[in-house]
N, CA, C and O atoms as a GROMACS GRO file, in nm:
protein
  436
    1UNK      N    1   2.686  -0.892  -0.564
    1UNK     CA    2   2.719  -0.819  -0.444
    1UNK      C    3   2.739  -0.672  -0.480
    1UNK      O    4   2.837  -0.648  -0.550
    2UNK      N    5   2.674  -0.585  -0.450
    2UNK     CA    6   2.677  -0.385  -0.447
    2UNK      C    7   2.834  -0.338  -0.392
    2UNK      O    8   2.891  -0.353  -0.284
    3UNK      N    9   2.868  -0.281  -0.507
    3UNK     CA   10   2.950  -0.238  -0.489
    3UNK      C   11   2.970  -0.096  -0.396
    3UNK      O   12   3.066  -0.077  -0.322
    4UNK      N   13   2.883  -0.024  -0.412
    4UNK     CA   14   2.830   0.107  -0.348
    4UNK      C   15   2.667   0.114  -0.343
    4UNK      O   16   2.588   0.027  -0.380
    5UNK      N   17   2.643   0.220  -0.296
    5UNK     CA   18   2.493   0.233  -0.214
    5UNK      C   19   2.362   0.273  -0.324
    5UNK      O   20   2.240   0.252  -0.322
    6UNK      N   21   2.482   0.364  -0.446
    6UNK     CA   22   2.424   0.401  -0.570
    6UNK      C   23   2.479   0.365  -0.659
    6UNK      O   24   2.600   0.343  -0.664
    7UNK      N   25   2.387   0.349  -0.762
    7UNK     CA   26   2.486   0.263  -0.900
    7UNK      C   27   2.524   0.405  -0.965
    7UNK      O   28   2.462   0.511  -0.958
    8UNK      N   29   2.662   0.374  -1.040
    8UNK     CA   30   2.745   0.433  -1.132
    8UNK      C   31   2.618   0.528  -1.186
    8UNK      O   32   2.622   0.649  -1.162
    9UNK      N   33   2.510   0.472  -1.256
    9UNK     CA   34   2.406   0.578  -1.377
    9UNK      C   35   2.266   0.606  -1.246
    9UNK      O   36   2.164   0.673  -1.261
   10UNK      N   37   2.305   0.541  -1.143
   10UNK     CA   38   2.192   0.654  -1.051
   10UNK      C   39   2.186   0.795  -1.030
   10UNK      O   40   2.270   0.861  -1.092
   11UNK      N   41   2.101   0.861  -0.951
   11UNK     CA   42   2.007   0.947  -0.931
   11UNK      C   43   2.034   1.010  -0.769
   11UNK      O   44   2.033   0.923  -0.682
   12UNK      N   45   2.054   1.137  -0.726
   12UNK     CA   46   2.098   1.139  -0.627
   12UNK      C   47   2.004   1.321  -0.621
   12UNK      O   48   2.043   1.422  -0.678
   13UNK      N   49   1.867   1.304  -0.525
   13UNK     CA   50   1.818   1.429  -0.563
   13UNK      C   51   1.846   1.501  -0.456
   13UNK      O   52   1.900   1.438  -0.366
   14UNK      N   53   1.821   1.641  -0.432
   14UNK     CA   54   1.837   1.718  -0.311
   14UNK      C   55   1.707   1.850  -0.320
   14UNK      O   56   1.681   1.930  -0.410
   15UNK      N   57   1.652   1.831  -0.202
   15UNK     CA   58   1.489   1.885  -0.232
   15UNK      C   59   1.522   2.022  -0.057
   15UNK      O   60   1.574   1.974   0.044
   16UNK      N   61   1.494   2.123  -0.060
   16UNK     CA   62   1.471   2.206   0.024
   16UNK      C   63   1.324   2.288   0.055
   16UNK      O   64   1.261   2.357  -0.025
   17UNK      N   65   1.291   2.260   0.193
   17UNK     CA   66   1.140   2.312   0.196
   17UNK      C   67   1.147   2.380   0.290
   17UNK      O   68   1.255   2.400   0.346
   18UNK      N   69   1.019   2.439   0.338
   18UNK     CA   70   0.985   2.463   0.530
   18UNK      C   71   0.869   2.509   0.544
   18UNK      O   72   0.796   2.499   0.445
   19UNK      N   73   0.825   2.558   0.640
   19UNK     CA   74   0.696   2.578   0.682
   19UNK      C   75   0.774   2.670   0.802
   19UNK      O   76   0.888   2.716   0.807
   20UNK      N   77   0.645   2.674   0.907
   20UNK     CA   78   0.655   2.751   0.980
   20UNK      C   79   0.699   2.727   1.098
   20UNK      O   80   0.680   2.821   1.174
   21UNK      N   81   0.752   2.634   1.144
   21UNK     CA   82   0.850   2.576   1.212
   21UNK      C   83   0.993   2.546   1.177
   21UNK      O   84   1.068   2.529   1.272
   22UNK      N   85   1.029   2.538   1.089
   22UNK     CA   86   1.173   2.479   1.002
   22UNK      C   87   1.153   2.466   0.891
   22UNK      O   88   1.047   2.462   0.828
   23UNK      N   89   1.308   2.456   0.844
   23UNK     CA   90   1.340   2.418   0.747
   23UNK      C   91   1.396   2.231   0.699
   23UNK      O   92   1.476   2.192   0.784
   24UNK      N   93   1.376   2.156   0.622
   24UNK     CA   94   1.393   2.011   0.588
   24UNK      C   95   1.498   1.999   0.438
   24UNK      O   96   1.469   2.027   0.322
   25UNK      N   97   1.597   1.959   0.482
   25UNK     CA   98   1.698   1.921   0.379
   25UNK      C   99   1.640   1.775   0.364
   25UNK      O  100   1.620   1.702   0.460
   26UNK      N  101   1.616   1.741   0.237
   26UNK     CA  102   1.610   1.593   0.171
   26UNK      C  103   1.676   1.552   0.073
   26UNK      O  104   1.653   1.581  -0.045
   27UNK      N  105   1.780   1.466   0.121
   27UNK     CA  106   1.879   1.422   0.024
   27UNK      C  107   1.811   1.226  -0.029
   27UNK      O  108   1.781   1.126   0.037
   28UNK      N  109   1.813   1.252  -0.148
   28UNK     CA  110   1.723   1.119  -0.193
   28UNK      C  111   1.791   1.008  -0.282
   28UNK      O  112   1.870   1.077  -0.346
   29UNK      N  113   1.806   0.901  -0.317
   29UNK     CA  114   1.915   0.849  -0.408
   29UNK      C  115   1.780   0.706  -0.457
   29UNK      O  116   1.693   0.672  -0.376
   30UNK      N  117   1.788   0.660  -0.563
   30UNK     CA  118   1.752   0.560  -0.630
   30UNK      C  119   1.888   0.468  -0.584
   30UNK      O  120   1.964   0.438  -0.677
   31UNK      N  121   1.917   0.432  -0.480
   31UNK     CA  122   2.011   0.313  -0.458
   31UNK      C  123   1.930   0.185  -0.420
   31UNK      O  124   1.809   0.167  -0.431
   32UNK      N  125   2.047   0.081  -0.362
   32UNK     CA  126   1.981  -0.027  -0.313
   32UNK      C  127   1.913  -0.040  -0.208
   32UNK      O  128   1.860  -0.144  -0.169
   33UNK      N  129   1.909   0.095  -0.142
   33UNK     CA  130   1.822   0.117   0.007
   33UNK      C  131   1.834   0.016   0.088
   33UNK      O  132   1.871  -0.096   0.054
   34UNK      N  133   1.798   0.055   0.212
   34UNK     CA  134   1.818  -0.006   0.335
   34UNK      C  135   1.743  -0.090   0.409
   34UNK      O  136   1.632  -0.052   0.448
   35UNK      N  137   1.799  -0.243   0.446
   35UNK     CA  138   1.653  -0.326   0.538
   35UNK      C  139   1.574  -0.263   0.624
   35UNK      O  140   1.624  -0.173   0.690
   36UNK      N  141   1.410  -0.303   0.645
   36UNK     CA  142   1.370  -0.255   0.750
   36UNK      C  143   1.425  -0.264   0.845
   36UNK      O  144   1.437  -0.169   0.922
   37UNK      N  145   1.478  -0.387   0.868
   37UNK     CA  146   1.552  -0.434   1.007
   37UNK      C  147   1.631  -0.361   1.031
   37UNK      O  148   1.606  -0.312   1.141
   38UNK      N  149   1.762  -0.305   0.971
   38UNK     CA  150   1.853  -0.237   0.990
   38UNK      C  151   1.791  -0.062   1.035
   38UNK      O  152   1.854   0.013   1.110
   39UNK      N  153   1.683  -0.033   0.981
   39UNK     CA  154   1.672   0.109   0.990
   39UNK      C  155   1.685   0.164   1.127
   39UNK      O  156   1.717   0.280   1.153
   40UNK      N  157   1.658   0.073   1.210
   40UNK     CA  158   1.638   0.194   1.388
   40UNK      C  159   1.752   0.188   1.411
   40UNK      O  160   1.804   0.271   1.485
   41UNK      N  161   1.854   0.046   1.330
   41UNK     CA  162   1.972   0.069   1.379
   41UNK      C  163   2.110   0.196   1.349
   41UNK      O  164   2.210   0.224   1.414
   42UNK      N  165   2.048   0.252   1.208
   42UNK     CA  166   2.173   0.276   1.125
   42UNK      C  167   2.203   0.378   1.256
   42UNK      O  168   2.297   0.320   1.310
   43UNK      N  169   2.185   0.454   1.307
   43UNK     CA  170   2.246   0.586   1.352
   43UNK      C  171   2.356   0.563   1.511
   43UNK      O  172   2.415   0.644   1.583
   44UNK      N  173   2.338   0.380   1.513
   44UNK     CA  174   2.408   0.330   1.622
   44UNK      C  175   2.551   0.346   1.593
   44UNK      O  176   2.585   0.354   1.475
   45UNK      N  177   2.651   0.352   1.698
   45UNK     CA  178   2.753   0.378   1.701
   45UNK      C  179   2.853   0.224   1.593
   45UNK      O  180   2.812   0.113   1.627
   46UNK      N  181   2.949   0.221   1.500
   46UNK     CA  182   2.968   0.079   1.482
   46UNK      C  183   2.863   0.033   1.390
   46UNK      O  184   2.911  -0.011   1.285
   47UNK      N  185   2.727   0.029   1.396
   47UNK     CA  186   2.664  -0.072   1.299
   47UNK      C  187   2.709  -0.048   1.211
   47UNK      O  188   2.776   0.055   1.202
   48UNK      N  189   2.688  -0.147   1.088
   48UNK     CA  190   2.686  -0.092   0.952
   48UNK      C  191   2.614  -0.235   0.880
   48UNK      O  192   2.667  -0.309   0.797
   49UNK      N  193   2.540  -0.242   0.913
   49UNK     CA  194   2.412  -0.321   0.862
   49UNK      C  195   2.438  -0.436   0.744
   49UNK      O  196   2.553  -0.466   0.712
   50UNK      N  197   2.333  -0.491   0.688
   50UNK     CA  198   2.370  -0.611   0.600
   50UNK      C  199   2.400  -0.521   0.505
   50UNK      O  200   2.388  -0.605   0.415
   51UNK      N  201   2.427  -0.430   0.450
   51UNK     CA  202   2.453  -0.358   0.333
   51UNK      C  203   2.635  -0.295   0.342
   51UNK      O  204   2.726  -0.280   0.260
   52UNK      N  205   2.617  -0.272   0.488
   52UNK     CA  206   2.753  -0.212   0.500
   52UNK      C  207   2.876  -0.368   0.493
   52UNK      O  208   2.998  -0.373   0.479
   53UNK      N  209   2.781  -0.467   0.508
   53UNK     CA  210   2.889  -0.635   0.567
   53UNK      C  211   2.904  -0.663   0.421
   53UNK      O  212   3.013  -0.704   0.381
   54UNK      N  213   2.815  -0.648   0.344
   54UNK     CA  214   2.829  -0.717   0.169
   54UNK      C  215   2.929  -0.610   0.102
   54UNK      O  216   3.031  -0.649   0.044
   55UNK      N  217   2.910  -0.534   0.107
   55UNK     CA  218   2.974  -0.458  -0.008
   55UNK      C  219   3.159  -0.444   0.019
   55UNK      O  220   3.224  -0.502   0.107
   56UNK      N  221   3.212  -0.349  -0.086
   56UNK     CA  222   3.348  -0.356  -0.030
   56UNK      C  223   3.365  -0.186  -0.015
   56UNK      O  224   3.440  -0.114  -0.081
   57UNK      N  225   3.288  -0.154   0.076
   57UNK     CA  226   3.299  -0.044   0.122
   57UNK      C  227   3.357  -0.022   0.210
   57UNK      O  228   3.354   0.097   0.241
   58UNK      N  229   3.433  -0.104   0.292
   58UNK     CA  230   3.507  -0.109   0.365
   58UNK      C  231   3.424   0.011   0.530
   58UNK      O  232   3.472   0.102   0.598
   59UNK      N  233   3.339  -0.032   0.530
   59UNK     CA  234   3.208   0.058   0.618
   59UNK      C  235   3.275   0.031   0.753
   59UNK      O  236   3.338  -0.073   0.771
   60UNK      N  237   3.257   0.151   0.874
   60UNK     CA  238   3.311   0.138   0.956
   60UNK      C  239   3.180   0.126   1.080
   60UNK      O  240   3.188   0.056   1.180
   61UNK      N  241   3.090   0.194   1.052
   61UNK     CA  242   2.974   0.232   1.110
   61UNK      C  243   2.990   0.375   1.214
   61UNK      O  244   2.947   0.383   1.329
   62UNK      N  245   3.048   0.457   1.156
   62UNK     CA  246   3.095   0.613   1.185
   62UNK      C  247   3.011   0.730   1.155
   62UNK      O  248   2.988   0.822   1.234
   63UNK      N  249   2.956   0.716   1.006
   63UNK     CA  250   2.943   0.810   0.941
   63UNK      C  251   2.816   0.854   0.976
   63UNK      O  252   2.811   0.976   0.961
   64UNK      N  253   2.670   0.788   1.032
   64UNK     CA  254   2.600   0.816   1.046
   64UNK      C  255   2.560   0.817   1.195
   64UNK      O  256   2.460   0.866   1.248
   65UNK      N  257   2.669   0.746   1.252
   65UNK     CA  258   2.639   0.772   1.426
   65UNK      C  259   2.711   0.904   1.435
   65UNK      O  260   2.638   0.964   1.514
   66UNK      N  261   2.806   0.987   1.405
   66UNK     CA  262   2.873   1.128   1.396
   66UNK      C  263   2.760   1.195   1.368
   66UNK      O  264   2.707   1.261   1.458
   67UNK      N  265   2.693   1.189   1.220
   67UNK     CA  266   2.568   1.291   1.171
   67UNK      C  267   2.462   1.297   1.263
   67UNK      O  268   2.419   1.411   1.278
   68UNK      N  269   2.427   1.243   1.305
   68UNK     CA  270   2.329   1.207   1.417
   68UNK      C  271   2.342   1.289   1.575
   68UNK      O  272   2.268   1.374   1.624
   69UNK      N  273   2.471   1.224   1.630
   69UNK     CA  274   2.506   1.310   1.745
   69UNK      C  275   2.562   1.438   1.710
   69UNK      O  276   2.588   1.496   1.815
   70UNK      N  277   2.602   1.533   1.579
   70UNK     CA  278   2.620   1.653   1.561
   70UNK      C  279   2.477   1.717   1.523
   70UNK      O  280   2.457   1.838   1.539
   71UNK      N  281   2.398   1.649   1.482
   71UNK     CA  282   2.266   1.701   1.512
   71UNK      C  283   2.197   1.765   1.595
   71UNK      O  284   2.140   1.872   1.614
   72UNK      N  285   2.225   1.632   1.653
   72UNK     CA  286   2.127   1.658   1.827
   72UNK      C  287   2.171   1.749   1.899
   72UNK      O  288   2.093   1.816   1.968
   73UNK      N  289   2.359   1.779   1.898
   73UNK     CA  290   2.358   1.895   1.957
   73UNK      C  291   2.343   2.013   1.867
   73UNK      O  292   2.309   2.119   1.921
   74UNK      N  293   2.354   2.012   1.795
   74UNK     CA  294   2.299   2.100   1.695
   74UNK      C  295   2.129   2.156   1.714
   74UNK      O  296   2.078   2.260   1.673
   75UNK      N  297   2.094   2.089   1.759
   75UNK     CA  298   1.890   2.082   1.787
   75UNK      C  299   1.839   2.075   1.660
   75UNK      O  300   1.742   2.131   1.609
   76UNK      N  301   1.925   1.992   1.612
   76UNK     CA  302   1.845   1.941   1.470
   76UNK      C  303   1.813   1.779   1.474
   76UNK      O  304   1.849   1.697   1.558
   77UNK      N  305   1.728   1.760   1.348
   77UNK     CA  306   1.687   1.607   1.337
   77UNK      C  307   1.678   1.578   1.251
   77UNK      O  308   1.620   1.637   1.160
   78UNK      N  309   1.765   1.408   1.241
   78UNK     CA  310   1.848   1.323   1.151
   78UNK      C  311   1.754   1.259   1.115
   78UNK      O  312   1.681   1.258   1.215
   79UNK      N  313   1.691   1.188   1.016
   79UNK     CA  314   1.600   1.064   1.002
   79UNK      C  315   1.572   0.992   0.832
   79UNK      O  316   1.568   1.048   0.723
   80UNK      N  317   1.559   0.883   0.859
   80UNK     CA  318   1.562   0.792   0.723
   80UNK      C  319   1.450   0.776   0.733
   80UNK      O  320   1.373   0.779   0.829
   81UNK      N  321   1.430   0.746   0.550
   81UNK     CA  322   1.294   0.620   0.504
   81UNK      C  323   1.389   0.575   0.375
   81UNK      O  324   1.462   0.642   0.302
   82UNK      N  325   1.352   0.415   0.379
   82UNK     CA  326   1.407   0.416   0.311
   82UNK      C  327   1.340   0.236   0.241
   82UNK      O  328   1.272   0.180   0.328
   83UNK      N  329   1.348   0.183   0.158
   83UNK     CA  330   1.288   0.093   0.031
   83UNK      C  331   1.406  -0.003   0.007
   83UNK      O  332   1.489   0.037  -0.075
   84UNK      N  333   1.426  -0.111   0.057
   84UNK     CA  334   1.502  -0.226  -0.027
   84UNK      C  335   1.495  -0.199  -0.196
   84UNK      O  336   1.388  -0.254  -0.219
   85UNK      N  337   1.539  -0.152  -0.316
   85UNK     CA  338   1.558  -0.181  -0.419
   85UNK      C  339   1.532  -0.051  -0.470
   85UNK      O  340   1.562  -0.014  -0.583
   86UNK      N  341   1.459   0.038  -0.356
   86UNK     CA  342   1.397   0.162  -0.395
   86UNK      C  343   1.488   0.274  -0.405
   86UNK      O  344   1.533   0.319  -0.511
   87UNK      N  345   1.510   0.312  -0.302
   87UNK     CA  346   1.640   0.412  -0.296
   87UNK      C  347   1.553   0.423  -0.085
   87UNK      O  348   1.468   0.366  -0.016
   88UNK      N  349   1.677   0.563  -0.074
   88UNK     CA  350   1.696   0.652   0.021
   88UNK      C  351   1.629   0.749   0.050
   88UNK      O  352   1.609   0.819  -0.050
   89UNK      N  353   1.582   0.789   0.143
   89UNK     CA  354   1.600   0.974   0.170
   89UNK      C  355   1.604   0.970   0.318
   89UNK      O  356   1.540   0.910   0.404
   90UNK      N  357   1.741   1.090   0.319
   90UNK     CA  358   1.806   1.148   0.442
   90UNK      C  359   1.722   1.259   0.471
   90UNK      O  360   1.694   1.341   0.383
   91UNK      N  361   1.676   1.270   0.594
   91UNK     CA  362   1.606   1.400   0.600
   91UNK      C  363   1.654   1.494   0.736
   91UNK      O  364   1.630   1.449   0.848
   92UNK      N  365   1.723   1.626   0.721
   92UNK     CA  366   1.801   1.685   0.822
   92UNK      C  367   1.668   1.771   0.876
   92UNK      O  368   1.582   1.786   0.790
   93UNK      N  369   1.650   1.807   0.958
   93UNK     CA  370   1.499   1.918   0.989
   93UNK      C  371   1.586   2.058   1.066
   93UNK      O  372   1.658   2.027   1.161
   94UNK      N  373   1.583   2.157   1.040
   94UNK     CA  374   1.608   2.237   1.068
   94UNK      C  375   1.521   2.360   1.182
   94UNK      O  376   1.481   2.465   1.131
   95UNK      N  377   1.502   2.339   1.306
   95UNK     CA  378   1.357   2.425   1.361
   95UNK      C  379   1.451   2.555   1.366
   95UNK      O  380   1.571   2.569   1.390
   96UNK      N  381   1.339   2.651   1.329
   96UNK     CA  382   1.345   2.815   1.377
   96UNK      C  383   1.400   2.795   1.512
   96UNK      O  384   1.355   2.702   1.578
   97UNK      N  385   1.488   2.869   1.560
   97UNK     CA  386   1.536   2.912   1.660
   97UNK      C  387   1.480   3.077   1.723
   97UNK      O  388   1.511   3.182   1.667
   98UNK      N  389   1.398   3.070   1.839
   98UNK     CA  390   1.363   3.200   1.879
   98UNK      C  391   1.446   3.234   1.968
   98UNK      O  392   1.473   3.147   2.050
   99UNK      N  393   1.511   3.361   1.982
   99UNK     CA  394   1.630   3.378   2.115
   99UNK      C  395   1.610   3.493   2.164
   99UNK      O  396   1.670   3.508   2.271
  100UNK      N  397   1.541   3.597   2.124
  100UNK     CA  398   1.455   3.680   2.197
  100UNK      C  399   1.291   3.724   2.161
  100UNK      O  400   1.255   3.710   2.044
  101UNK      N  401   1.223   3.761   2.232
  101UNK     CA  402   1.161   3.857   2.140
  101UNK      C  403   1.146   4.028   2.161
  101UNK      O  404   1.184   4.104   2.250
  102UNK      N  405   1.075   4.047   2.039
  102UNK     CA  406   1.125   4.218   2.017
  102UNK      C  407   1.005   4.331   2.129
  102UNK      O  408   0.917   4.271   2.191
  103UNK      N  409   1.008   4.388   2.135
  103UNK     CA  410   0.995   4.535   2.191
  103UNK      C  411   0.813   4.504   2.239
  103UNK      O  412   0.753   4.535   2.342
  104UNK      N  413   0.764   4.425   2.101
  104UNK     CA  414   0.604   4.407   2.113
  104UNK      C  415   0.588   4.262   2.166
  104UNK      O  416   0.484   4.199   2.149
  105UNK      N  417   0.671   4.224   2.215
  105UNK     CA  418   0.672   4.067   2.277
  105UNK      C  419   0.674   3.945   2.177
  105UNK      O  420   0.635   3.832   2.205
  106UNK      N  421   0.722   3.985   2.061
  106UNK     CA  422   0.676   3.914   1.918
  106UNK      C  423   0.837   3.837   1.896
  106UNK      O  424   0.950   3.884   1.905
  107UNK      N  425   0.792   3.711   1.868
  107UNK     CA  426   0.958   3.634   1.897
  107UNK      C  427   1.061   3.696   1.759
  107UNK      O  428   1.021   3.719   1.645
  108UNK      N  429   1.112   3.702   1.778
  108UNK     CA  430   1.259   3.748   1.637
  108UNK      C  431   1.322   3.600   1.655
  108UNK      O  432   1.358   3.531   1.751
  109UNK      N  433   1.316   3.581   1.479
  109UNK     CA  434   1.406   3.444   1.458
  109UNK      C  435   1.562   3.552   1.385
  109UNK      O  436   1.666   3.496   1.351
   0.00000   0.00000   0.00000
């Protein structure tokens, strides 16, 4: 039975990119990763999936329904992939925000 999501001598990477729309935080872990089944659920209010019921994490199903709805109002986007045995990756998306544009009609981020 998993004690936590990453083992003690795992791997926990953090990758930053963007393009021309946003920016993408990817937080990645070699853990025990998550069922397919569970995935559409994790960001539900309460779940905490067959991973959160085994372990003694004492999981509430909080942590990722909070990240999720501070997102959205945020106008950002939350999203998993993730591998039974494989690991994780959290991916936050960050879009450019345009709020005016300048003098030549050209948007200013």
């Amino acid at each position: 039975m998993p004690t936590a999501y990453t083992a003690d001598n795992g791997h926990i990477t953090v990758k930053l990119s963007h393009d021309q729309h946003g920016v993408n935080l990817k937080i990645s872990d070699d853990g025990i990763g998550i069922p397919e089944e569970d995935q559409a659920r994790i960001f539900a209010k309460g779940f905490t999936g067959s991973n959160g019921r085994q372990s003694n994490s004492n999981a509430t199903g909080l942590g990722l329904y909070l990240a999720q709805q501070l997102s959205i109002k945020l106008g950002h986007q939350l999203s998993v992939a993730s591998v039974v045995g494989q690991g994780t990756t959290m991916t936050l998306y960050f879009p450019f925000l345009s709020y005016y544009n300048d003098k030549f009609g050209q948007q200013v981020r």
